[in-house]
PLY file of the C-alpha trace (Angstrom):
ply
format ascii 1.0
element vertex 128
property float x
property float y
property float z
element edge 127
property int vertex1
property int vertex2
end_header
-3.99 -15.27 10.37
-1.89 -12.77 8.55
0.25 -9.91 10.74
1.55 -7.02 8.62
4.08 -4.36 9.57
4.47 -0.90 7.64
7.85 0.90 8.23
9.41 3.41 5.91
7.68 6.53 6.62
9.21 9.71 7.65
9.11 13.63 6.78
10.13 14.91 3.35
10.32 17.98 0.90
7.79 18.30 -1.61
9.90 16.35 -4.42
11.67 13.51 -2.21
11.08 10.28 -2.49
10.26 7.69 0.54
9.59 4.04 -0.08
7.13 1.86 1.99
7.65 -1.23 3.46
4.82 -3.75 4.56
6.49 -7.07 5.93
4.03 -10.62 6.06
3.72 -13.16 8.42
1.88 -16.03 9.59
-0.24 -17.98 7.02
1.01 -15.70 3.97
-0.25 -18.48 1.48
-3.47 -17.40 2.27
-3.55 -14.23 0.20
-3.09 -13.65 -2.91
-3.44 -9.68 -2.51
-2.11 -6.75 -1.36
-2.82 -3.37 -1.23
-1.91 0.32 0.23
-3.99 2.73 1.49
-3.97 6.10 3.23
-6.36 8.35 5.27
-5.60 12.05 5.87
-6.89 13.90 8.90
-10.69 14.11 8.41
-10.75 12.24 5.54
-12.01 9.07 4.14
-9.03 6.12 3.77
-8.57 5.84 0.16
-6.49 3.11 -2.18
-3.06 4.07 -3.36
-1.75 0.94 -5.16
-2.79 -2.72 -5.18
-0.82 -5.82 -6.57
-2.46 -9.36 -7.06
0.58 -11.52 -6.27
-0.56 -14.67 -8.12
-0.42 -12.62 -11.72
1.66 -9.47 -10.72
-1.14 -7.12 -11.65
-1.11 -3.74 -10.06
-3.36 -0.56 -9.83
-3.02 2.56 -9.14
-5.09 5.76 -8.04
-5.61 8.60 -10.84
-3.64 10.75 -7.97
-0.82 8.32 -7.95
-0.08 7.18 -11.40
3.27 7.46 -12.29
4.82 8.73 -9.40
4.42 5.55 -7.29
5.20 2.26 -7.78
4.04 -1.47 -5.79
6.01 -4.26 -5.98
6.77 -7.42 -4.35
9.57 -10.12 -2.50
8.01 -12.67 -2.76
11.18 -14.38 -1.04
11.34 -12.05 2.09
7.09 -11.52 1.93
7.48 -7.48 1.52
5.38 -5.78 -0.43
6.99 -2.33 -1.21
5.33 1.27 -2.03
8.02 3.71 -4.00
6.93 7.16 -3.84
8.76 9.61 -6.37
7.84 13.18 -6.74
6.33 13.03 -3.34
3.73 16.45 -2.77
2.04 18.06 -0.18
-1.63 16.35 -0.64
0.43 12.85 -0.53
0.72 13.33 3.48
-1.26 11.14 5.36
-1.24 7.72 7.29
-0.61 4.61 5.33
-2.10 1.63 5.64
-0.86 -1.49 4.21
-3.96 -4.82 3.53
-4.23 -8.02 2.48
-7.03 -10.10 1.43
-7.68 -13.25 -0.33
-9.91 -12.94 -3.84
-10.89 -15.20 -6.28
-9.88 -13.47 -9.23
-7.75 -10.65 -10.47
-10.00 -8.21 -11.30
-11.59 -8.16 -7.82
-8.28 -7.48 -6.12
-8.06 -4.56 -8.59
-11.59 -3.46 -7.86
-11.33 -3.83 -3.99
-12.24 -1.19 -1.53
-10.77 -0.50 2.04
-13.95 -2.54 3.45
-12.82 -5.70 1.48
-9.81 -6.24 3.34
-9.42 -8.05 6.43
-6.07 -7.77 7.23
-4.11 -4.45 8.36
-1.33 -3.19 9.30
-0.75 -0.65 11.94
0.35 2.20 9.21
3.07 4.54 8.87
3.26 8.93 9.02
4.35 9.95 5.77
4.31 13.86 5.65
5.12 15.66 2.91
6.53 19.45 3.20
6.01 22.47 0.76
0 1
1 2
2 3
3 4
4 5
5 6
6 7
7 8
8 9
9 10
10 11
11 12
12 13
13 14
14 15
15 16
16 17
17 18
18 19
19 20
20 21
21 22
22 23
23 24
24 25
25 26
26 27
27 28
28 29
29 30
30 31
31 32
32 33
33 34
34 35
35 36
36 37
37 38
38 39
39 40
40 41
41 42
42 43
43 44
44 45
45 46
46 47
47 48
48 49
49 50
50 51
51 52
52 53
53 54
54 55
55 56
56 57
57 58
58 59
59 60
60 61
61 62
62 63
63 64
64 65
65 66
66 67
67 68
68 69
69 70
70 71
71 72
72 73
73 74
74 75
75 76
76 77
77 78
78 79
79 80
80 81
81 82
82 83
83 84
84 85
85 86
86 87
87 88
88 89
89 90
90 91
91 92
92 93
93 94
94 95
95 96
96 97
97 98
98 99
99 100
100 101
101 102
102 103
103 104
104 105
105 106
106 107
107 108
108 109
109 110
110 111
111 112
112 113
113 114
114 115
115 116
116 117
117 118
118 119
119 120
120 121
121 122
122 123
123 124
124 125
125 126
126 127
């Protein structure tokens, strides 16, 4: 079993920056993935960023791409969301997964419905 724990989120100007948190614990050798994701009122949760831990590769979504950043500790088991240039349509819960995979590119590829393991999410809500 895997627990993860989101902290970081808050309330911020269109602009700001916040950055994510997710903390692992428990059998953390057991994936070799991780990913956020965030669901807005009445909408469907969607993927953020994603890192494969074994190669370092990351992902991002279109709506993402270079404002936000994943990255990992390995040493303390944190993987980290940086979000720069926050805006107004970036305001929703986020989620942060984990899974297990085979092979890069299905990490990469993975959906919400491919992860097992979640995190209770964090607010982050983004002002105009």
């Amino acid at each position: 079993q895997v627990q993860l724990v989101e902290s970081g989120g808050g309330s911020v100007q269109a602009g700001e920056s916040l950055r994510l948190s997710c903390a692992a614990s428990g059998y953390t050798a057991s994936v070799n993935c991780m990913g956020w994701f965030r669901q807005a009122p009445g909408k469907e949760r969607e993927g953020v960023a994603v890192i494969y831990t074994g190669i370092i590769s990351t992902d991002y979504a279109d709506s993402v791409k270079g404002r936000f950043t994943i990255s990992q500790d390995n040493a303390k088991n944190t993987v980290y969301l940086q979000m720069n240039s926050l805006k107004p349509e970036d305001t929703a819960m986020y989620y942060c997964a984990a899974e297990n995979f085979g092979a890069t590119w299905r990490c990469l590829g993975a959906a919400p419905t491919d992860f097992g393991y979640w995190g209770q999410g964090t607010q982050v809500t983004v002002s105009s």
